[in-house]
ZADO-1210 file (C-alpha; in nm, 4 decimals, padded with zeros to 6 digits):
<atoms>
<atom x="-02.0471" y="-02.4665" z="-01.3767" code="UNK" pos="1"/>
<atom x="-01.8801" y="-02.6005" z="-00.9951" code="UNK" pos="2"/>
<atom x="-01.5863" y="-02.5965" z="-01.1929" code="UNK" pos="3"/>
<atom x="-01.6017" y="-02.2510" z="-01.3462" code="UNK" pos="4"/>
<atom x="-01.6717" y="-02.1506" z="-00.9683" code="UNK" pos="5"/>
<atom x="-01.4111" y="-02.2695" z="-00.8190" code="UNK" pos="6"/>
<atom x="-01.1434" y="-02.2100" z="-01.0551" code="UNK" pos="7"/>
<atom x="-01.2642" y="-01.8374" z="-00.9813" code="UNK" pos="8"/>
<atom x="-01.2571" y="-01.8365" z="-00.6105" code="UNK" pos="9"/>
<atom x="-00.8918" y="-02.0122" z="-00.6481" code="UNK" pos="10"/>
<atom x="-00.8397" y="-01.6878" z="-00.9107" code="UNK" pos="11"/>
<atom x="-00.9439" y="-01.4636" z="-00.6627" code="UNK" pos="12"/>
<atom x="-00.7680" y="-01.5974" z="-00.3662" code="UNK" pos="13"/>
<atom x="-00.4404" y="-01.6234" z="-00.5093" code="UNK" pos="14"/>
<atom x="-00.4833" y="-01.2430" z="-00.6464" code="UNK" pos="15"/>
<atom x="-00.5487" y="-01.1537" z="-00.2833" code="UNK" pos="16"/>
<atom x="-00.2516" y="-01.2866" z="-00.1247" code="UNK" pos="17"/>
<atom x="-00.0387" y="-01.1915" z="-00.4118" code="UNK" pos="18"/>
<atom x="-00.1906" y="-00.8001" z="-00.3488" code="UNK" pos="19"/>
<atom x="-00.1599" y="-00.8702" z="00.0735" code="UNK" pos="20"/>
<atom x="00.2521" y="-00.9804" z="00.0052" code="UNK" pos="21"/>
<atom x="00.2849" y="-00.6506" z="-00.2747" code="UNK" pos="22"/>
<atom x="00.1719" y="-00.4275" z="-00.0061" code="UNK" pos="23"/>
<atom x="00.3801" y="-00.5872" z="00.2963" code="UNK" pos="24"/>
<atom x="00.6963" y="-00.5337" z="00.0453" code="UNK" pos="25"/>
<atom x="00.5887" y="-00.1486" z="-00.0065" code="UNK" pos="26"/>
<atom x="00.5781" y="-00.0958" z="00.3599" code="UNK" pos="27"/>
<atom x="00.8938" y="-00.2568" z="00.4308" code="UNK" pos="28"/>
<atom x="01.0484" y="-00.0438" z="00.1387" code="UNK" pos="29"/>
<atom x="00.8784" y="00.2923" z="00.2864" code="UNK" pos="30"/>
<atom x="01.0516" y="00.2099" z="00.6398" code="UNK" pos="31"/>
<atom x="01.3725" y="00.1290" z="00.4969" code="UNK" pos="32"/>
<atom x="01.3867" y="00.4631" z="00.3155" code="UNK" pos="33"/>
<atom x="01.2618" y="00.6535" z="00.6427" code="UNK" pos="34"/>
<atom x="01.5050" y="00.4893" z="00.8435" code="UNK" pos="35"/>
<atom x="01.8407" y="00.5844" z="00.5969" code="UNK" pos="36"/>
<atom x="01.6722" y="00.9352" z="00.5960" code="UNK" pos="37"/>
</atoms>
């Protein structure tokens, strides 16, 4: 059961910083474009 628990929070974790880098990407894109406008 540890295990199942902590292959979770290591699930969860990595989903986070995956989500955190997605939405630094998306706000570099959306200053890019408002910048060549």
């Amino acid at each position: 059961m540890v295990a199942v628990a902590y292959a979770f929070s290591l699930l969860t974790v990595t989903l986070k910083c995956q989500v955190s880098i997605l939405a630094a990407q998306l706000c570099s894109s959306l200053k890019e474009k408002e910048e060549s406008w």
